[in-house]
N, C-alpha and C positions, 0 to 999 in steps of 0.2 A: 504493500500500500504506500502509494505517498503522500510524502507532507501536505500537499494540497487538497487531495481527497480527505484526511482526518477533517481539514477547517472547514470542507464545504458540506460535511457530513452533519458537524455539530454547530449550529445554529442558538444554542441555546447561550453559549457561554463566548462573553468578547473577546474579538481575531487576538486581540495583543496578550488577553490571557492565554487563549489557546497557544500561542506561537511560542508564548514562555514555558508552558507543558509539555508539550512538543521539543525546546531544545534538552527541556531539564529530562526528561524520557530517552532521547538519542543520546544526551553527553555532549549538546554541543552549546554554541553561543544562539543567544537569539538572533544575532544578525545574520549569522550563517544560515539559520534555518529559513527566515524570511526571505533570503538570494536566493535559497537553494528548494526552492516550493516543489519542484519536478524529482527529486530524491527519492529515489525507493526505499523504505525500514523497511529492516526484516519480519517478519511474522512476531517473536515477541515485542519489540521496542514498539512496533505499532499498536497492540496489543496493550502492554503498558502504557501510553498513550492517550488512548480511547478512556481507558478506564478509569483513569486520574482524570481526564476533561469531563468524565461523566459525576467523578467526585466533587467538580467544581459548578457544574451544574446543579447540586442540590446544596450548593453554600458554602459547601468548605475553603475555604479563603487561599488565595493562592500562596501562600508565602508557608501556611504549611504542608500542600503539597510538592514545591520545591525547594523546601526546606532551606530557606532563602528567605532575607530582608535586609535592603541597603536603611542604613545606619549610621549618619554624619559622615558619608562618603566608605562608609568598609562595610563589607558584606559580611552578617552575621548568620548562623545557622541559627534554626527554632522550630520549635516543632510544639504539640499541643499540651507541652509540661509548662510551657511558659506564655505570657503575651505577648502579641506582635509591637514591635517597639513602635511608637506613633513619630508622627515627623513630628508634631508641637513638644515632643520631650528635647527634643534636640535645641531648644531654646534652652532648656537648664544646663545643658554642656555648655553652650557659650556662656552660658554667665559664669558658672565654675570654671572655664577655662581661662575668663577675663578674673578672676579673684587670682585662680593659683599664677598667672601669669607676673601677679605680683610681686618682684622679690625673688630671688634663687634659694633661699633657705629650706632646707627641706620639712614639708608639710605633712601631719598626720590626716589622709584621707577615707572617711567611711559614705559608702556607700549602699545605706538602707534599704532592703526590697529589691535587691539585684536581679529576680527574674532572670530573664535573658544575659544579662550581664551588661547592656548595649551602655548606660551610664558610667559605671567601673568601669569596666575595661578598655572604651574609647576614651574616655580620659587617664588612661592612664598609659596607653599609647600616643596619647598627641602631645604627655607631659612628661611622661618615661619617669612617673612616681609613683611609689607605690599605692595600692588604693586596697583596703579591707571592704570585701562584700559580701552583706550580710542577709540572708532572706533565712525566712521559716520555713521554705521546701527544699528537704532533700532533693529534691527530682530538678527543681529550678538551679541550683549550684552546680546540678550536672552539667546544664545544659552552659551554664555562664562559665564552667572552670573550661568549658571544650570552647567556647568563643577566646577564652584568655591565650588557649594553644594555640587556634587559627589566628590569632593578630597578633602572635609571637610576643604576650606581656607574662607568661604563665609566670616570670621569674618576678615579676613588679605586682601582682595579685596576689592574692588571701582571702580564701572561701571559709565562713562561718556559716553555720546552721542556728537559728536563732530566734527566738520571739522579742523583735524588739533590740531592745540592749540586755536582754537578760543573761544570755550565754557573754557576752564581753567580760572581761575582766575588770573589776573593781576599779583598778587607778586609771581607766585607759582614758584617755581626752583624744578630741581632733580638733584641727584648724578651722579642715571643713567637712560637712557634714550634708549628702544631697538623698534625697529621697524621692522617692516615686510611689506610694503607698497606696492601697487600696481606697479609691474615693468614688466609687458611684454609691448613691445613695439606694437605700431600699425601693422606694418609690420612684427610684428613675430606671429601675431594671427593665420594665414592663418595656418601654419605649428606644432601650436599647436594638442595633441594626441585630436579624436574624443570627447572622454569621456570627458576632459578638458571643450572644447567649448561649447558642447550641456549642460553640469550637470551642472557646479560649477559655481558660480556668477561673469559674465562678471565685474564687478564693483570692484568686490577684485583683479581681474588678469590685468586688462587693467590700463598704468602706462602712457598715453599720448602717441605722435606720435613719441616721441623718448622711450619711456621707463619710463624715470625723471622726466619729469614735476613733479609729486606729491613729489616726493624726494625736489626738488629744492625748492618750497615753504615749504617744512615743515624746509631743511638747513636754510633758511634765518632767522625763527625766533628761532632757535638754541639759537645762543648766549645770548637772553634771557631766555632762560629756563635752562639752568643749572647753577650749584653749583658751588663755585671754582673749580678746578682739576676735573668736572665732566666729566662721561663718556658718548658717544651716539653709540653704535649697529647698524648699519643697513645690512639688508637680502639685495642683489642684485644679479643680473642675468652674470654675466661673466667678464669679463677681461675690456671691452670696458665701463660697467656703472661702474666699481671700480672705474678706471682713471676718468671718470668723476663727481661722485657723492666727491670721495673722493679729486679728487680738489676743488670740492666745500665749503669741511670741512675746508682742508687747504688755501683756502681764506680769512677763516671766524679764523682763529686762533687757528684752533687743528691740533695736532701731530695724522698720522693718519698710520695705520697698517691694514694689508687685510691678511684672514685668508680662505684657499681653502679648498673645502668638500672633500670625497673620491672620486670623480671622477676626480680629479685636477683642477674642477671650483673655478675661484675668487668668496668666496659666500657670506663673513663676512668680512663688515667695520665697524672698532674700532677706533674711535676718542675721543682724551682727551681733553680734554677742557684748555690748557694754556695759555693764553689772561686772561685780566683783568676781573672780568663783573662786 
């Protein structure tokens, strides 16, 4: 069969998805496969093919059928132990990228709810420091200590298993501190995109009945975890958990600033740490 008969077969699912299923199935580039539409695959690769474009036709998201997602420019692996990393987090890289860029001193970096790993481990290849990441899934550390190996930082990383700060060790402090935490609210599941709810792990996306719960406990023990003048990142969902997560900071003794993605959402709180600790 060839390349061209699978795209005009499956109608259901878009040419640019298909054509990415299609190279990731043969082993090739997507550009190859798009010059090369007259190709004959062999009986299996067509085969695997069809069946993965048939996966995608009933939602499954492409990024975990080619177990593929670009990432502040580096291709990450991921699959359905973790979430697909969103382009709007890559706003919190540059802002952590513009703090650590601060200064040559070296920096104690933890990065909270690593998932995929896509926050550690790109920063800490674009910074070549070491970065601690910490999530509560076995299965998520897997997947983020094999992205550490594919962007060649395995020696700049450190995988913890974790509720929070509770497995850290008593005296540890960071500079900075970026998180990505569970924040859809209970009430906003309902209205979540299909492929969201059915694919990617309820556990990474569900943040309690308002959103914050997990925010809220991890705020609290803040002020022992950081440095003097250190700084804390966090990913949130709009306008209404800014105001509240980030009164929560300003409770707690940091000066704090919200930084909105391209679509004008509130999406990045940055908290300095000016309190004594």
């Amino acid at each position: 069969m060839r390349i061209r008969d699978i795209l005009f077969q499956n109608g259901a699912v878009k040419r640019l998805d298909a054509i990415n299923i299609i190279a990731f199935a043969s082993h090739i580039g997507r550009e190859e496969a798009l010059a090369n539409q007259h190709r004959e695959l062999d009986g299996a690769t067509a085969e695997r093919a069809v069946r993965l474009i048939e996966e995608r036709s009933r939602g499954k998201p492409l990024a975990y059928i080619t177990q593929k997602k670009e990432f502040f420019s580096e291709e990450l692996y991921v699959d359905e132990r973790v979430l697909i990393p969103r382009p709007e987090t890559e706003l919190l890289v540059e802002e952590a990228l513009g703090i650590l860029g601060e200064g040559r001193e070296k920096r104690q970096i933890l990065d909270m709810g690593t998932g995929s790993g896509a926050i550690g481990v790109v920063v800490a290849k674009k910074t070549l420091r070491e970065v601690l990441c910490v999530d509560i899934s076995v299965e998520a550390l897997s997947v983020a200590r094999y992205n550490a190996r594919r962007l060649n930082v395995l020696e700049k990383t450190r995988f913890l298993c974790s509720d929070l700060f509770d497995g850290l060790q008593k005296a540890a402090k960071f500079d900075v501190i970026m998180a990505n935490l569970p924040y859809v609210a209970a009430e906003e599941w309902d209205g979540l995109m299909e492929d969201v709810k059915r694919f990617e792990p309820e556990t990474a996306l569900l943040g309690g009945k308002g959103g914050t719960e997990i925010y809220e406990r991890f705020i609290d023990k803040l002020p022992g975890r950081l440095a003097g003048r250190g700084y804390v990142l966090c990913e949130v969902g709009g306008q209404k958990q800014a105001g509240l997560i980030g009164g929560g900071l300003r409770a707690r003794g940091f000066s704090v600033v919200t930084r909105k993605d391209l679509s004008g959402i509130e999406r990045v709180i940055i908290g300095k740490w000016t309190s004594s600790s």
